[in-house]
MARZATI-588388 format. One record per residue (C-alpha): x negated, y negated, z negated. Coordinates in Angstrom, 1 decimal. Layout:
<guros>
+--------+--------+--------+
:     c1 :     c2 :     c3 :
+--------+--------+--------+
:      X :      Y :      Z :
...
+--------+--------+--------+
</guros>
This chain:
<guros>
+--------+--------+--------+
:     c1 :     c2 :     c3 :
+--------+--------+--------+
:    6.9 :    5.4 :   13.7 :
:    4.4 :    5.3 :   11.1 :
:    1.5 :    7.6 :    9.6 :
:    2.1 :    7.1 :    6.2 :
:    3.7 :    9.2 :    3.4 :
:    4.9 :    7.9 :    0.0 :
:    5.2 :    9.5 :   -3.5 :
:    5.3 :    8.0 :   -7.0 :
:    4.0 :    4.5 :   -5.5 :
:    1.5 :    6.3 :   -3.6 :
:    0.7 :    6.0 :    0.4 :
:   -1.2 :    9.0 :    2.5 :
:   -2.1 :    8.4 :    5.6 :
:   -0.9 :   11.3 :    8.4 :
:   -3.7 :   12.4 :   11.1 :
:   -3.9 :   15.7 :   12.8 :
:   -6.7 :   17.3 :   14.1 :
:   -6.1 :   19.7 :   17.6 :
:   -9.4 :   21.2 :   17.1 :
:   -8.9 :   22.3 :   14.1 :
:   -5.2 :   22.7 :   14.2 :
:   -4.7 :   21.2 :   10.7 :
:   -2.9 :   18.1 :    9.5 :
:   -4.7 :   16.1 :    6.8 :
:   -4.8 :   12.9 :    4.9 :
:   -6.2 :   10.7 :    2.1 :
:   -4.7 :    8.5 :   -0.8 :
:   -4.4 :    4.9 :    0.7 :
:   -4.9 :    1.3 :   -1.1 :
:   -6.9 :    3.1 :   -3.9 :
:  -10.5 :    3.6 :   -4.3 :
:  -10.6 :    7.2 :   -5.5 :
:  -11.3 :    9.3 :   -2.0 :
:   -8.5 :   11.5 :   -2.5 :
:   -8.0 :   13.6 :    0.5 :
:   -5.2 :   16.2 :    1.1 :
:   -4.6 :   18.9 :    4.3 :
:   -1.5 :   21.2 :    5.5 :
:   -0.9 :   23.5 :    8.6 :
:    2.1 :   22.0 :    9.2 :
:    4.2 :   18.9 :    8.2 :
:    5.7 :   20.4 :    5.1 :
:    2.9 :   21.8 :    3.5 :
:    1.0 :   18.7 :    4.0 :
:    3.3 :   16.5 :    1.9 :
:    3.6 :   19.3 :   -0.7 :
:   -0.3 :   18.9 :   -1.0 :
:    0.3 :   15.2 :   -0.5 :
:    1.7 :   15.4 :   -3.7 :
:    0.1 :   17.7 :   -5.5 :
:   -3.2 :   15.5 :   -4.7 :
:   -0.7 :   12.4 :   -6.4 :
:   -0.1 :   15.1 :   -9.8 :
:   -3.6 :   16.3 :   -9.7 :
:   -5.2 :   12.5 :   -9.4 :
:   -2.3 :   11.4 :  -12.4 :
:   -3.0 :   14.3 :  -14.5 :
:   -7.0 :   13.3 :  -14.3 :
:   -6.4 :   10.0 :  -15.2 :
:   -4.4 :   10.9 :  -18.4 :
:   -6.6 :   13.5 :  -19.4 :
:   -9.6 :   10.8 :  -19.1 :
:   -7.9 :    8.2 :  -20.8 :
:   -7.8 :    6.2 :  -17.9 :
:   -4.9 :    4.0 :  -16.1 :
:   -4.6 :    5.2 :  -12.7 :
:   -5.3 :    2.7 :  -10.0 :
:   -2.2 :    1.2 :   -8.6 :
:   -1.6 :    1.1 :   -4.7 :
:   -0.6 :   -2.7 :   -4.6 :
:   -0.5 :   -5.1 :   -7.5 :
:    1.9 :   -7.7 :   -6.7 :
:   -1.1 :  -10.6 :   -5.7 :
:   -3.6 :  -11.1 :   -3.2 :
:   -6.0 :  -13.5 :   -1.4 :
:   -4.3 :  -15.6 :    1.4 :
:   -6.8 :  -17.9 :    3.9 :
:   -5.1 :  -20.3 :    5.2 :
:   -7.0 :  -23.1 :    6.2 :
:   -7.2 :  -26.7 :    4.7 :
:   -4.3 :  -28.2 :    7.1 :
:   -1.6 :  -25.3 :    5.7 :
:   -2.3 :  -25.5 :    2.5 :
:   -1.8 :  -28.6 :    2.2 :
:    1.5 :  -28.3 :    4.2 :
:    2.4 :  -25.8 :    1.9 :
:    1.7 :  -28.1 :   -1.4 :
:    3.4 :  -30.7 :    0.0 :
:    6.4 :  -28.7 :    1.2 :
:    6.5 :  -27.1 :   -2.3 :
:    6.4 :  -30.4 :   -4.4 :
:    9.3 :  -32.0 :   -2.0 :
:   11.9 :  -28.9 :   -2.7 :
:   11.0 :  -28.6 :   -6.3 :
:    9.2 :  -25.4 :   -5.8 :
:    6.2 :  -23.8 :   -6.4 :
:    3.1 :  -22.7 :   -3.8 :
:    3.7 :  -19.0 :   -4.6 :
:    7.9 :  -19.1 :   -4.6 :
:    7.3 :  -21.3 :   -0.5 :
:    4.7 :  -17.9 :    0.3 :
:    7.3 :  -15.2 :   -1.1 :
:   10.3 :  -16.5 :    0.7 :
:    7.8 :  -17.2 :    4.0 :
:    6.9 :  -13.9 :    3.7 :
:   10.8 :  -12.2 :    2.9 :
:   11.8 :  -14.5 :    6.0 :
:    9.0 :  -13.7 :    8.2 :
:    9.4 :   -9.6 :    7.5 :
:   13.6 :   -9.9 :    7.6 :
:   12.6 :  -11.2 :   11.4 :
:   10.2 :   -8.6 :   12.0 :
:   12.5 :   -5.9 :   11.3 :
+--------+--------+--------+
</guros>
């Protein structure tokens, strides 16, 4: 089960509130504090993605790019003894340090599914 929604690239997170008896949500992975609400589950991914249209049609209309969710890199910590594993792994099979992560991670997550 998860409490995310998707549109366009874009992730809302799904919470619900008894004591207000409302389900709402932000934009997730950006910095902009979009948030979005709905009385039930359908009206809160049609505002879902009307906050998406709204927060595209902003950035347009400031000349702006939109931030992205994910963009394809980040920061891995791995410790001295892995990495070097990994280098050395990579220059025995003729491969790069960033092709031995991808397929580590598309293995790993094939697993985990």
């Amino acid at each position: 089960m998860s409490n995310l929604i998707e549109y366009k690239g874009y992730y809302g997170s799904v919470n619900f509130s008894a004591e207000d008896k409302v389900f709402y949500g932000k934009l997730e992975f950006i910095n902009s504090a979009i948030m979005f609400e709905g009385t039930d589950i359908k009206s809160l991914e049609k505002d879902f993605k009307n906050a998406v249209e709204d927060y595209l049609t902003l950035c347009q209309k400031k000349g702006i790019d939109p931030q992205r969710p994910f963009k394809g890199s980040f920061n891995v910590r791995t410790g001295e003894d892995l990495h070097r594993k990994l280098v050395v792994y990579a220059e025995k099979n003729d491969l790069n340090l960033n092709k031995v992560v991808v397929e580590a991670l598309e293995e790993y997550l094939k697993k985990a599914a």
